[in-house]
Every structure is written in structure tokens, then in C-alpha cells.
N, C-alpha and C positions, 0 to 999 in steps of 0.2 A: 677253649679256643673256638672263637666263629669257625663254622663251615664256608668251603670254598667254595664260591661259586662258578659252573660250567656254563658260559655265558653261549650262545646260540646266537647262529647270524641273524635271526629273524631277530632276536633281540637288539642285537647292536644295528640294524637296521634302521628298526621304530628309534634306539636312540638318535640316528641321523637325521630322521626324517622331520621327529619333534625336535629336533633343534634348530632345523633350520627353517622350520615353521615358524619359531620365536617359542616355542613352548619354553616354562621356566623350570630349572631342575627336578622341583617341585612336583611337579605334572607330571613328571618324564618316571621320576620316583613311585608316584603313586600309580603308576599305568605300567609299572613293569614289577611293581609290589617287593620295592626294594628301599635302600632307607637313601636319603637324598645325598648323603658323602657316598655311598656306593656308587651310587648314580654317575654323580660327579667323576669319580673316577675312574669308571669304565667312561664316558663321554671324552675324558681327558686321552685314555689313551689307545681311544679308536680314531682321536681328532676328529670329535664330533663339536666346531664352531660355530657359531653364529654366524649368518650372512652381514656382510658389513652394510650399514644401513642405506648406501646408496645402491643396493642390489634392488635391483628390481624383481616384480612378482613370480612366483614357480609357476608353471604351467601345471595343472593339475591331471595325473595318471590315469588316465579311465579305466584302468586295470587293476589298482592298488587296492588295495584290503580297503573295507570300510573303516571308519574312523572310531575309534572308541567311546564310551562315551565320558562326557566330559571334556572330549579334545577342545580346546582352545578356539578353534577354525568354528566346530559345532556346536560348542556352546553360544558362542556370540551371535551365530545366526539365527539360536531359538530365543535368546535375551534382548538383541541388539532392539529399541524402540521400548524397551519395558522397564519396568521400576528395576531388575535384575541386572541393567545393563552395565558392565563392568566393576560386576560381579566375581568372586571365581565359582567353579563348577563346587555343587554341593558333596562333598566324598562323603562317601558311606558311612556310618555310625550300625558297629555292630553290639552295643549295648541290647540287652532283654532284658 
């Protein structure tokens, strides 16, 4: 039987935060090192939604944790102009 996970506000936070950034479960999964139906389902029942697309932009926290890497926001702005542009963030390979 899987173990249970003790989820932590900090965690369910980043799940808010990358959601409504547009981050895909995907991201959210690999950024909280969980598998993406886990994700999924604590996002489900923290109601962590998607902004509806005529929401316009978040104002950005100047106080907020920096951004991970590979965020979505932070990748694009080291891609955006380059052959890597929409792209996703390269996740780690821990092969030796």
C-alpha cells in the first residue's frame, strides 16, 4: 500500500500559485516531486483552478519565494527569441 502523503501549506500554496500561473500538472508534479494523478488530486481538492482566460495578468509579489527552476514564467524568458522557444524546461536525467 502507497504511503500517505502529509501535504504542507507551502505545498499547496506553490500548487496555487503554478496554477494560476497556467503551469501544466505536469510541472506542478515534477516541482513538488510527486507523480502528476497525485498532483492532480490534491490541486482538485484544494481547488486549485485555472484562471478563466479572460482574466487578465497577476501582479507580481515582490516578496514571493523565487521561482524554481524550470518555472514556466522563467523558462520562457531565458528561451523566448532562441531555437528553445517553446520548448519545455529540460527535467533532470539521473542516469550514471
Amino acid at each position: 500500500m502507497p504511503k500517505k502523503l502529509h501535504w504542507t501549506e507551502a505545498q499547496d500554496l506553490t500548487i496555487r500559485r503554478m496554477r494560476v500561473e497556467g503551469a501544466t500538472w505536469d510541472t506542478i508534479a515534477a516541482a513538488l516531486g510527486v507523480s502528476r494523478y497525485t498532483a492532480i488530486d490534491r490541486g482538485r481538492r484544494i481547488g486549485a483552478l485555472r484562471p478563466p482566460p479572460e482574466a487578465g495578468p497577476l501582479v507580481d509579489d515582490p516578496k514571493r519565494e523565487p521561482l524554481p527552476a524550470g518555472h514556466p514564467r522563467s523558462w520562457a524568458v531565458i528561451t523566448d527569441g532562441t531555437l528553445l522557444e517553446g520548448s519545455p524546461y529540460p527535467l533532470p536525467c539521473f542516469h550514471r
